[in-house]
C-alpha positions as CSV (number, residue, x, y, z in Angstrom):
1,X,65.4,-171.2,-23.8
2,X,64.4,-168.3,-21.4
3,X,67.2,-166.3,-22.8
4,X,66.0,-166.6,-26.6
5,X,62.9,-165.5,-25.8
6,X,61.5,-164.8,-22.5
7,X,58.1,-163.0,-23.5
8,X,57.1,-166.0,-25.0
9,X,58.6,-168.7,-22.5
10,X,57.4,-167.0,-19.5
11,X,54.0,-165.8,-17.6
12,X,53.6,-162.6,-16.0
13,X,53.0,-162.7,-12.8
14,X,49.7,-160.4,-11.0
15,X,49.9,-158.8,-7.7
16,X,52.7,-158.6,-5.5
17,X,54.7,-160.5,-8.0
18,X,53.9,-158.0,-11.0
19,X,56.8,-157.2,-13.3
20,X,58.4,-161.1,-12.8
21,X,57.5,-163.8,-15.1
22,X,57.9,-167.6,-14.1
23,X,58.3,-170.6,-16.3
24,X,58.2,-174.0,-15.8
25,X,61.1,-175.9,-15.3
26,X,59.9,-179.3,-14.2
27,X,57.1,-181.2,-12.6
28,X,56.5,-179.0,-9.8
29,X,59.5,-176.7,-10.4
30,X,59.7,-173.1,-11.6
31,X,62.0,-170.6,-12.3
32,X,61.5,-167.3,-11.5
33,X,63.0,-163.9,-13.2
34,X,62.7,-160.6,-14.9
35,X,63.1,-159.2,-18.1
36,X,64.1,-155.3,-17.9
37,X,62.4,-154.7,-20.7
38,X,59.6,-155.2,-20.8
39,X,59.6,-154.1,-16.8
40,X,59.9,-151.1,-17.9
41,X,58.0,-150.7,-21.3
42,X,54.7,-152.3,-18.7
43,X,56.0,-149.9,-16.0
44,X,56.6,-152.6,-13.2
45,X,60.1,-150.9,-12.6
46,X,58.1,-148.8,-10.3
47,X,56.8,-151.5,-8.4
48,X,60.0,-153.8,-8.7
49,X,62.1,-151.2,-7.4
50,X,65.5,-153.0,-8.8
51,X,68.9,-151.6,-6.9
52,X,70.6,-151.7,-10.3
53,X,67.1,-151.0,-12.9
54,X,68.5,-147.6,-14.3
55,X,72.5,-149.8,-14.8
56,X,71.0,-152.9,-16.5
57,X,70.2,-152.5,-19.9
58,X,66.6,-153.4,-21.7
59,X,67.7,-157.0,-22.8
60,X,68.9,-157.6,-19.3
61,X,67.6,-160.4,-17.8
62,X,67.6,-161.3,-14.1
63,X,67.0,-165.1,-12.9
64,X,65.6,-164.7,-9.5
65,X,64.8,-167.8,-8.3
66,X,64.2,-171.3,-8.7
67,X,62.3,-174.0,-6.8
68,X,59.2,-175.7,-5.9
69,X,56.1,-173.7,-7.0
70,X,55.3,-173.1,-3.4
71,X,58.6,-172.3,-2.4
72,X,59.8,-169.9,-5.1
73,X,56.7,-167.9,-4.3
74,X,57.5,-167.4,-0.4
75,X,60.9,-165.8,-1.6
76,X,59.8,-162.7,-3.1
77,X,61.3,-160.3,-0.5
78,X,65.1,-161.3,-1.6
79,X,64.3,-161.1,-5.2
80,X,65.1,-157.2,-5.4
C-alpha cells in the first residue's frame, strides 16, 4: 500500500527524523522509509544526506526500517 501511494499512507516525520515518513503497520509496529521525491521537492535531501540521493530516481522509495515504535526510532543513525 506504501508503494501506491506513500504521500498519503505515511506521516512526515519533524526534527531529526525530517525527510522520513512512518506508517503504521500493526499495533505498536511501524515502518519506516523515504520517498525521494518528495525529499527533495521539501528539500530534506540536504538534511538526509542519502549515499545514493543524486542515483535514485524521484519515485524511488527506500524502506528503512521496521519495528516497535520505540525501537524503529533509536535506529535513525543506520538509516542513511
Amino acid at each position: 500500500m506504501i508503494i501506491e501511494n506513500p504521500i498519503v499512507l505515511g506521516e512526515p516525520l519533524k526534527g531529526n527524523f525530517r525527510g522520513y515518513y512512518s506508517s503504521p503497520a500493526k499495533k505498536n509496529f511501524l515502518i519506516i522509509y523515504l520517498y525521494c521525491k518528495a525529499c527533495r521537492a521539501r528539500g530534506d535531501d540536504k538534511m538526509v544526506l542519502c549515499k545514493d540521493c543524486r542515483t535514485c530516481r524521484d519515485e524511488t522509495i527506500k524502506f528503512v526500517d521496521i519495528g516497535p515504535h520505540d525501537e524503529a526510532y533509536k535506529k535513525k543513525s543506520y538509516w542513511s
